[in-house]
N, C-alpha and C positions, 0 to 999 in steps of 0.2 A: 618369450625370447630364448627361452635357455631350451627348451627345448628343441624350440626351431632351430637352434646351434648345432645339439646335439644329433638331430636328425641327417645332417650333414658330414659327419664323421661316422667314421668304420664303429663295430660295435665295441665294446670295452677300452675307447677312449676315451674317454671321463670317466672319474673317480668321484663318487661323492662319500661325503663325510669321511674324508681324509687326512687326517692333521700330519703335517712333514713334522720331525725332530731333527733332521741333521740331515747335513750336506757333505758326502764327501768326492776326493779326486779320483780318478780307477788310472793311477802311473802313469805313463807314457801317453796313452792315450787321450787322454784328457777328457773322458768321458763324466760326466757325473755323477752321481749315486745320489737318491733320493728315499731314506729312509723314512715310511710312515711309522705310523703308533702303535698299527696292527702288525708291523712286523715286517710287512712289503717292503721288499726294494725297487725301485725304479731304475733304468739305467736311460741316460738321456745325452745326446748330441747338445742339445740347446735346453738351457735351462732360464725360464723366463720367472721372475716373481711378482704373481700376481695377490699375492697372500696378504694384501690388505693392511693395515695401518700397526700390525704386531708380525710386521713380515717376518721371517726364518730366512728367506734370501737375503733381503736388508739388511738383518745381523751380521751374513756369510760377508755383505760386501764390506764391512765397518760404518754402517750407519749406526747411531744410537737411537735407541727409542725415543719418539716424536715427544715432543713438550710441549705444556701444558698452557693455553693460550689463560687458564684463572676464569675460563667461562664453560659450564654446563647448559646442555641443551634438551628441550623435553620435546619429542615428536610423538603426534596418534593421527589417529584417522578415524573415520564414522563413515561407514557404507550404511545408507538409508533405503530403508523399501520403497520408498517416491522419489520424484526427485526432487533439490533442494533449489533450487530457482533461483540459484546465484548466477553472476555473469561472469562468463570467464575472466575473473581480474585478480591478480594478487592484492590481496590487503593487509596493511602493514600498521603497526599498533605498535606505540613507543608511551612509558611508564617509568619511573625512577628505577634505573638502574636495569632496565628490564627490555627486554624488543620483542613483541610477538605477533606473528603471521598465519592467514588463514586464503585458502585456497582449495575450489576446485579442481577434481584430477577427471570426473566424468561428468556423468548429470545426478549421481546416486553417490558419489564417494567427496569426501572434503577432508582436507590433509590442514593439519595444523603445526605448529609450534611456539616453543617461546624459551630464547637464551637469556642468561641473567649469572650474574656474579653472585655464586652460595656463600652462604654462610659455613661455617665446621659441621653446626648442626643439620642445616640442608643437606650437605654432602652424606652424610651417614643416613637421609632416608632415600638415598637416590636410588636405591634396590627394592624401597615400595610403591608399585605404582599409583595405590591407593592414594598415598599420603602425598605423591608429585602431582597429581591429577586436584587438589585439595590445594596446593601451593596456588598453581598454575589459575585457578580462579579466584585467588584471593589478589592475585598481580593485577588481572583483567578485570575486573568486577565495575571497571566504568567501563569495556567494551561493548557495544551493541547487544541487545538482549538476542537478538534475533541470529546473530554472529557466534555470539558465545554460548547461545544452547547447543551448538556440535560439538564444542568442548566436553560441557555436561553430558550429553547422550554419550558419548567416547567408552567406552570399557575400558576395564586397567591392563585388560591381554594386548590391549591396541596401542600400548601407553610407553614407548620406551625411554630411558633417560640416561646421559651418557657426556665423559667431560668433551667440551672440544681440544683437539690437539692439533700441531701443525710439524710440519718438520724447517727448523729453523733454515734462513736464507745463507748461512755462514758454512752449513752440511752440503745444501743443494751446490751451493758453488766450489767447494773443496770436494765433495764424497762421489765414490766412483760408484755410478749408474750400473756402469759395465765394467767386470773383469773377465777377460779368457771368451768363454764362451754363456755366461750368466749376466743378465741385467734385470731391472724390477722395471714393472709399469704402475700407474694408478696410486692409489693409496698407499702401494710399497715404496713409490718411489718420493711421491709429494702429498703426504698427507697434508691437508689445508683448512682455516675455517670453513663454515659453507656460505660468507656473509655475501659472497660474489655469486652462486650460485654456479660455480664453473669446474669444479670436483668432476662431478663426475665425466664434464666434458673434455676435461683434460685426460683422463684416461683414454677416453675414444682415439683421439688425437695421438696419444702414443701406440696404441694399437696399431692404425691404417701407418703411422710412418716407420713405426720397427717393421710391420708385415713387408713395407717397401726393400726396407735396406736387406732384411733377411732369405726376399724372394731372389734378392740379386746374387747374393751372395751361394743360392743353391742352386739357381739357373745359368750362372757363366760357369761354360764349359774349358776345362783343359784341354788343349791340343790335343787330339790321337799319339801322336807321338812321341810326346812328354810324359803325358799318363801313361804310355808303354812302359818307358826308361823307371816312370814312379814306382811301382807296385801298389802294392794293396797298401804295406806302412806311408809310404808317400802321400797318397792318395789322401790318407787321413789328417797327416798333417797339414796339406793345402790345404783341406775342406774347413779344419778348424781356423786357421789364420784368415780364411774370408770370413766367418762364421764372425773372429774375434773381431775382424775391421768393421763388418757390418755393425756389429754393436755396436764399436766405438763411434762410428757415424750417428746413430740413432741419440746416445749420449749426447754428441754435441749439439744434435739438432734439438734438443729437448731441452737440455738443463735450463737455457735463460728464459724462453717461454714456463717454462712452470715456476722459476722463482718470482718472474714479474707478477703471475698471477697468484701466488699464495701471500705473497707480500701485500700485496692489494686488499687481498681477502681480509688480513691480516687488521691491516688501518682501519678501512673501510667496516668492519667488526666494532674497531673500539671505536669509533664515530658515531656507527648507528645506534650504539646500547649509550653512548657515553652520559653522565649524568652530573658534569658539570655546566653550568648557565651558557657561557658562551660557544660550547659544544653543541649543545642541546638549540639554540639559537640556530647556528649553526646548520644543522642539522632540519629542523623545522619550518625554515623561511627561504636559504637559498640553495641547500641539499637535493630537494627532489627532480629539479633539470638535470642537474650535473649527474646524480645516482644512470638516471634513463641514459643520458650520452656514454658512462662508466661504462654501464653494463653493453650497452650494443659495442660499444669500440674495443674491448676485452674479449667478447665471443664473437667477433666479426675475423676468425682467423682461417686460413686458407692452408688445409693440412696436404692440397696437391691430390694426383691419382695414383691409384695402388700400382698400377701398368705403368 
């Protein structure tokens, strides 16, 4: 996919292995400066942050850093030389205090995980994958035998572990998306549990509706006549105040769809791991209807056309 993206663009636009450190204004213009790590500067009309759940945008706009939902999560995967004769279905496995899932991504590759509330001491071996791969089936050890040797076969290079975070519902609705001509997408802007499975769909979703507001914002034209009278400084400053209204459109359209969904995400997380009795009841008997309706009625959203 990323290539196919990039095959698409002129050449030397994309940067890889680029870390931004600072963001600054260039005066009057309102242009932006984009300082890498190597030293590059960037100079940018529109400055989008897609920099993921430890954004440098997000900071510039006053978000704080995403907190801490009290649950870590362990993902691997197992590409097999045959294939594994599973049916495409997700399978869901729930244990004290514990929720973990295994799935299908081809006929030769099976994606696993399993969130669970750590102890101090789990927390300090979360950087071996050894020893989380060693947790991870002492949780499962009533799973399927047949389910949970792809766990076993897993390698620890395939093994990653990591806490989950979200960005609180009280940020989303107070904290500016957009300033000037900067706004975040994706994980900059709503990092989420993944209990909903809607992450990353929600980034898409902001994609195709910022690409909208910001197509318009660079395709209406000024009069011939006006732009005569403007100059070239004029010029600039029109371009930035659609530039800046665009954004603030795409802000509005966004902000309560991504808190409805990360809030969700949110419950819905401590429901599914929950390990109290009438949770767990709950959760066991008359959870799995209502989960299927959740989730279609949550990703059944209509992001419109790009034109």
């Amino acid at each position: 996919m990323l290539e196919a993206i990039a095959n698409e663009l002129p050449s030397g636009t994309i940067r890889f292995l680029s870390k931004v450190v600072a963001i600054e204004e260039s005066g009057f213009s309102k242009i932006k400066i984009v300082r890498l790590d190597d030293g590059t500067t960037i100079k940018t009309k529109v400055l989008i942050g897609c920099d993921g759940i430890n954004s440098v945008v997000a900071k510039w706009l006053g978000f704080k850093e995403a907190s801490f939902t009290g649950r870590y999560v362990i993902r691997g995967y197992k590409k097999l030389m045959n294939n594994h004769g599973l049916e495409p279905k997700f399978m869901h496995y729930f244990g004290k205090g514990f929720r973990s899932g295994v799935m299908p991504c081809d006929d030769n590759t099976v994606y696993w995980f399993l969130t669970w509330t750590p102890t101090s001491e789990e927390k300090e071996l979360a950087k071996n994958p050894s020893k989380m791969k060693q947790l991870v089936l002492r949780k499962v050890e009533k799973m399927p035998s047949d389910i949970k040797t792809f766990i076993e076969k897993t390698e620890t290079k395939d093994i990653l572990t990591s806490p989950l975070k979200y960005r609180h519902e009280w940020e989303l609705m107070l904290g500016k998306i957009s300033k000037g001509n900067v706004c975040v997408v994706g994980d900059a802007f709503h990092p989420m549990a993944p209990d909903l499975g809607q992450g990353g769909c929600c980034a898409l979703e902001d994609g195709i509706i910022l690409a909208r507001h910001l197509a318009e914002a660079f395709t209406k034209k000024t009069g011939k006549h006006v732009a005569k009278e403007m100059g070239e400084e004029g010029k600039s400053k029109e371009q930035y105040k659609k530039i800046e209204a665009s954004l603030r459109k795409y802000a509005k359209e966004r902000r309560w769809r991504n808190i409805d969904i990360s809030v969700t995400s949110y419950v819905l997380g401590f429901v599914l791991q929950g390990d109290l009795k009438l949770v767990s009841h709950f959760r066991d008997k008359l959870f799995p209807a209502f989960l299927a309706e959740l989730l279609l009625k949550k990703s059944d959203f209509d992001c419109g056309k790009l034109n």
